[in-house]
N, C-alpha and C positions, 0 to 999 in steps of 0.2 A: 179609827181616828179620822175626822174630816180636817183638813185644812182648808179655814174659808178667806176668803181675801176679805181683806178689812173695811174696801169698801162695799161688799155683797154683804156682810156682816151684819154693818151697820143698817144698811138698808132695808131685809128685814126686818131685824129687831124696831125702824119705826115705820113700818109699814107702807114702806113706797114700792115701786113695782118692781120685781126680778124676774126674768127670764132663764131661765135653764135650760142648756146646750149642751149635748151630747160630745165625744170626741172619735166616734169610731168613723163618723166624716170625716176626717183628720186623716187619720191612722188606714182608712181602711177605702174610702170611699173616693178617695180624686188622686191622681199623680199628685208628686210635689213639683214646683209651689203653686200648682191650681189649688189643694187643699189650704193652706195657711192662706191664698190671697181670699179664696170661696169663706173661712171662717174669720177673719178680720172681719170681712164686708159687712158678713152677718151679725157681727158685734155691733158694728157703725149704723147698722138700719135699724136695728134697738134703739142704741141712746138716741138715733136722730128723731126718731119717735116716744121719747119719754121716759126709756128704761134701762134699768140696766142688765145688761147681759152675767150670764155665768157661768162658762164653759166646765165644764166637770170630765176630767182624766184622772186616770191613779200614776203617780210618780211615785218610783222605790216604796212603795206599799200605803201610800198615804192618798188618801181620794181627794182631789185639789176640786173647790168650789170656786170658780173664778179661776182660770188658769190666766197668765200676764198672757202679752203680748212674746214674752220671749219662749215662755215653755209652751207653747201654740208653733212657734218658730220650730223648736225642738222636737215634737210631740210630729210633726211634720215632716221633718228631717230622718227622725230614727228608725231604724228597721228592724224590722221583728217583734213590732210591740204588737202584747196578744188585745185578742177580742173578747171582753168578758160580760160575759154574762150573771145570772145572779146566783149561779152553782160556783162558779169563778170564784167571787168573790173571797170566801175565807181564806185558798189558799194564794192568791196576788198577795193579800195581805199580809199574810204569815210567811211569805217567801221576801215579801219588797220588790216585787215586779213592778215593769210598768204594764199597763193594760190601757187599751182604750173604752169608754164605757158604751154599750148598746142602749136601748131605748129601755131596755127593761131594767139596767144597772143605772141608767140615767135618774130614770125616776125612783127609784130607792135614796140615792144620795140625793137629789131635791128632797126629796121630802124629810130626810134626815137635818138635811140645812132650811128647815122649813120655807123653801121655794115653794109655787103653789104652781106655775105652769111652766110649760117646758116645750118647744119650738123645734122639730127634726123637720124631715125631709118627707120621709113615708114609711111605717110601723111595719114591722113583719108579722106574717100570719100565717096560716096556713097553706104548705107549699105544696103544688100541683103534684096527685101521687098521694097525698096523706094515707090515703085509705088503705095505702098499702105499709108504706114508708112508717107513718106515723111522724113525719116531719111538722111539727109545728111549732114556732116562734113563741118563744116563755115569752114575747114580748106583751102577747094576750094573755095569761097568766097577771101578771102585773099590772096591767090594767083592769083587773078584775079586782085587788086586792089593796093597790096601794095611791094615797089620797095624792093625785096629781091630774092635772088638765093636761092631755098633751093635743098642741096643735099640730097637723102635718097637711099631705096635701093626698092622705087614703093610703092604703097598704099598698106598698111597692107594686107594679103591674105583671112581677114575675111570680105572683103566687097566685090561689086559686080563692078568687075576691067572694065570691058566694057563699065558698064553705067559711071564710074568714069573717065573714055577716054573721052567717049562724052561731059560730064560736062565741061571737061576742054575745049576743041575744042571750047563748047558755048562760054566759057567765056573766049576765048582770049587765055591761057595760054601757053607754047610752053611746052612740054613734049618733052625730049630729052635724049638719052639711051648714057651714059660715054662708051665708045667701045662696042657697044652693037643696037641693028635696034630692042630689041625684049624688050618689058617691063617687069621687073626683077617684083617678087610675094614676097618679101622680102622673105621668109623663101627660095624659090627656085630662080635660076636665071630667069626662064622660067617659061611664063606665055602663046605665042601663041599669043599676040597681038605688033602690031607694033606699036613705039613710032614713032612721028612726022621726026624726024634727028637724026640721030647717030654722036657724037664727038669724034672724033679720041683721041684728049688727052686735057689734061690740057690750055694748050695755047687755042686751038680754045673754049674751054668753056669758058676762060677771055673772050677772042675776042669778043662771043658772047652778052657775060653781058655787054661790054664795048660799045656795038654798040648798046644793045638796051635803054641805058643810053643816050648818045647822039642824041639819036633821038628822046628822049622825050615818048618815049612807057613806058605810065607806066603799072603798074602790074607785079610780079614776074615771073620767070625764073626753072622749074621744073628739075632737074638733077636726073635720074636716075641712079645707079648705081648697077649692080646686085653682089649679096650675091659671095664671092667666090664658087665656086663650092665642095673645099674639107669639108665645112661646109654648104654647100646644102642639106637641108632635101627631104627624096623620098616624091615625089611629090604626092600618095599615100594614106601612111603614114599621112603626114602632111593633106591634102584633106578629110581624114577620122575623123580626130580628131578637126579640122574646124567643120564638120558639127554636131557632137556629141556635143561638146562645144555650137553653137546657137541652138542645138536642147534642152539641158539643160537652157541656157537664158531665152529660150520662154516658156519654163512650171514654172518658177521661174517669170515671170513678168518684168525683168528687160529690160529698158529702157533710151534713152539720154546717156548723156556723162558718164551713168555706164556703158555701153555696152561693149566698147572697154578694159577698164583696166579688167571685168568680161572676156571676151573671151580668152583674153592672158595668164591673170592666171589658166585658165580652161583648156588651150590647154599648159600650161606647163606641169600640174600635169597630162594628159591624156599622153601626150609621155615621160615621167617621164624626165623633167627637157630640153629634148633634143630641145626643140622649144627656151626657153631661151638662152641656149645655142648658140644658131644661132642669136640670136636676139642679141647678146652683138657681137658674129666676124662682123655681118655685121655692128651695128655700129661703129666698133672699124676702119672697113675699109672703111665708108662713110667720116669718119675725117679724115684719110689720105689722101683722092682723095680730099676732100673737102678745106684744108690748100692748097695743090697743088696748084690748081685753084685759091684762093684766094691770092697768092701769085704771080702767073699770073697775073693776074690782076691789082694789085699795079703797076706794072711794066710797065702798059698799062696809067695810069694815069698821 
């Protein structure tokens, strides 16, 4: 059962632009109240550009499309809410747990509440070690599979970004750099590897969504978008505290979907605070490009 808010609802059904937001930024990603002030903002940089926001959490088993401003407050607040994924799923909801949703749970409930794009931080992929591990992000699963655009700013910089190029190539997926030929490293714009097509702007990213729509291709739509540059961390810097962060993981034992929220919080308090810091401009500027584009769009329908 999805609960949509009434006005994302509407919205849809006449065709004006929605944005879909994940919550494990919430839940999983910023101390409180960095998280609840980091996800208002990002609601407010939507509608100040054209759209509307849709924050998607599961409360007591029920998947919220449009979470209010108070269960954002809540969702924020509470402790122990899991991380779910799209194996999660049947049993959060057969239990009435609360969960926060991942990129890959994210875009299942969009596209259930037929949202078309969807605005994170930075996708997970395939993490450093796969070869052995077999650690990889269902989050590329899902975008191989299920009809949504997700904007972000590249696969987190704590995974291993080349095999996570090739995963996508296997599985179809189109990786595509927003003014940009070079795959943005979320913390840095520059990463060294070339994404599939670069889009000049907003329009040809509708264009795009809109033609792979009608042609029946399903599977998701990859938009990269790199980190501005005046809040681009040295490449360095950030590189060194990456590797000290999974070198502390692996003597701690930590594994699965602790991995990711473990490394983030490890690599904040390692560059005191400045990795977060980057991590809130660049979401704050994947929803502006992201409304854009979705707002193209509509206009294409």
């Amino acid at each position: 059962m999805l609960k949509i808010n009434p006005e994302v609802l509407k919205a849809v059904r006449e065709n004006r632009p929605v944005v879909a937001l994940e919550s494990t930024i919430i839940s999983h990603g910023m101390p409180y109240p960095k998280n609840v002030e980091t996800a208002l903002a990002v609601e407010k940089v939507i509608r100040d550009h054209g759209a509307i926001p849709a924050t998607i959490g599961i409360i007591n088993g029920d998947a919220i499309v449009g979470m209010t401003p108070e269960e954002i407050e809540l969702f924020g607040k509470t402790k122990g809410i899991l991380k779910a994924s799209r194996r999660d799923l049947p049993v959060v909801y057969a239990k009435k747990l609360w969960a926060a949703t991942t990129v890959a749970t994210t875009m299942i409930i969009a596209n259930q509440a037929g949202i078309k794009l969807f605005v994170t931080g930075g996708i997970g992929g395939v993490h450093r070690g796969a070869q052995e591990t077999m650690d990889i992000s269902a989050d590329l699963q899902e975008l191989a599979k299920t009809n949504v655009t997700v904007v972000c700013a590249g696969a987190k910089a704590i995974l291993d970004l080349p095999l996570t190029l090739e995963y996508l190539e296997t599985m179809g997926v189109p990786v595509l750099g927003y003014q940009t030929e070079e795959l943005p490293a979320f913390y840095t714009a520059h990463s060294g590897l070339k994404v599939d097509y670069k889009l000049d702007n907003a329009h040809e990213a509708a264009l795009t969504m809109h033609e792979k729509e009608i042609n029946n291709l399903s599977g998701g739509i990859l938009i990269t978008n790199p980190i501005p540059e005046e809040y681009s961390m040295d490449k360095k810097v950030i590189d060194a505290a990456i590797d000290k962060a999974i070198e502390m993981m692996n003597e701690k034992g930590i594994k699965g979907k602790e991995t990711t929220p473990f490394l983030l919080k490890t690599i904040a308090e390692i560059t005191s605070g400045d990795s977060l810091e980057s991590n809130i401009k660049l979401v704050l500027n994947n929803a502006a490009v992201g409304a854009e584009i979705i707002k193209e769009y509509c206009k294409l329908k």
